[in-house]
C-alpha positions as CSV (number, residue, x, y, z in Angstrom):
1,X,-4.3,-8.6,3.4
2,X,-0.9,-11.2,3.4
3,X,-0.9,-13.9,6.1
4,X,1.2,-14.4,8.3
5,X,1.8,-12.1,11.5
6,X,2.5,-8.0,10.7
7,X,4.6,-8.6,13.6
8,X,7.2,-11.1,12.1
9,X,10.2,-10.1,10.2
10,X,9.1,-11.7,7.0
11,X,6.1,-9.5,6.7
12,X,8.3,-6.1,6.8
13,X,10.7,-7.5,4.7
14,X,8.2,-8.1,2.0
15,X,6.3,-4.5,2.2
16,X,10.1,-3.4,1.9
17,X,11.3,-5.9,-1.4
18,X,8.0,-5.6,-2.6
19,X,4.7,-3.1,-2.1
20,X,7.4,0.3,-1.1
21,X,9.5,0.1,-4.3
22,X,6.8,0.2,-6.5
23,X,4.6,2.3,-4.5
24,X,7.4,4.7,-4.4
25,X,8.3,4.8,-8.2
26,X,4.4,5.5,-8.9
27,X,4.6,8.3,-6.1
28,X,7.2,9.8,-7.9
29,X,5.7,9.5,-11.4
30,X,3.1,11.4,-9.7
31,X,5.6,14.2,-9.2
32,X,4.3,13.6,-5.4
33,X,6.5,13.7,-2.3
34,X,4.0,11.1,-0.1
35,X,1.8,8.5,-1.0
36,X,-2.2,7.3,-0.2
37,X,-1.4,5.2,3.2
38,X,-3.3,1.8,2.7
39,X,-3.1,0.6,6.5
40,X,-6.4,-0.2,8.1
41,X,-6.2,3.5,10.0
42,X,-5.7,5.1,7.1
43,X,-7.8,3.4,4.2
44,X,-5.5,5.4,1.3
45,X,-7.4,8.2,2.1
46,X,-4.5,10.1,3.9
47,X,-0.7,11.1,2.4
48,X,2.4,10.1,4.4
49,X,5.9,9.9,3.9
50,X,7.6,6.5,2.8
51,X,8.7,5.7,6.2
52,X,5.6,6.0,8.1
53,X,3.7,4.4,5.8
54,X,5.7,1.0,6.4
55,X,5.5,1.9,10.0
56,X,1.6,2.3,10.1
57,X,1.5,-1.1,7.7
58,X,3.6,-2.7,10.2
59,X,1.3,-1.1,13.1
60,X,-2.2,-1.8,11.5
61,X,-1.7,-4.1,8.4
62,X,-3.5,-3.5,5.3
63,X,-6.8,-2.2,4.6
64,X,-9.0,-5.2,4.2
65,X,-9.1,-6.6,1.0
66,X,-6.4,-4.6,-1.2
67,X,-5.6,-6.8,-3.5
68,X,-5.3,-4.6,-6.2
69,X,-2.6,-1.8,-5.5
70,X,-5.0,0.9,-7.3
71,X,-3.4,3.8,-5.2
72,X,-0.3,2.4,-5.8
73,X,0.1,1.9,-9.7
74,X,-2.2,-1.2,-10.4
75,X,-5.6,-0.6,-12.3
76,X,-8.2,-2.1,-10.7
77,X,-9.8,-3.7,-13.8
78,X,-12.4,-6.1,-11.6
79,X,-15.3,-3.0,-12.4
80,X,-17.3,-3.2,-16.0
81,X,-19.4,-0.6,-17.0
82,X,-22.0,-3.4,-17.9
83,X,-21.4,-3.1,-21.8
């Protein structure tokens, strides 16, 4: 999903200033105590704590093609109903 290598520094640093805090706050306005994991293994459809979710990002990267954080407080407004 971002480029650059999952393995440098920059790319943890990023998931951690940017994709965990918000994830996080719309976990908890969920009343929830773990989140949809969007790594490539995972594909949002599984619920893990904070910290292995940044681990399994780190691991795998992203699912391919999420753009639009829809598990993780973004709408995904891309999809019309045709009217």
């Amino acid at each position: 999903m971002y480029p650059g290598s999952r393995i440098a520094v920059s790319f943890m640093e990023n998931v951690k200033k940017w994709f965990l805090p918000i994830a996080q706050k719309h976990r908890l306005s969920q009343g929830r105590e773990r989140m949809n994991c969007p790594c490539s293994g995972c594909k949002n459809l599984l619920l893990e704590p904070d910290n292995v979710v940044l681990s399994y990002l780190v691991w795998h990267g992203f699912i391919k093609n999420y753009f639009v954080w829809k598990f993780h407080s973004e709408e995904d407004t891309s999809s019309t109903d045709g009217g």
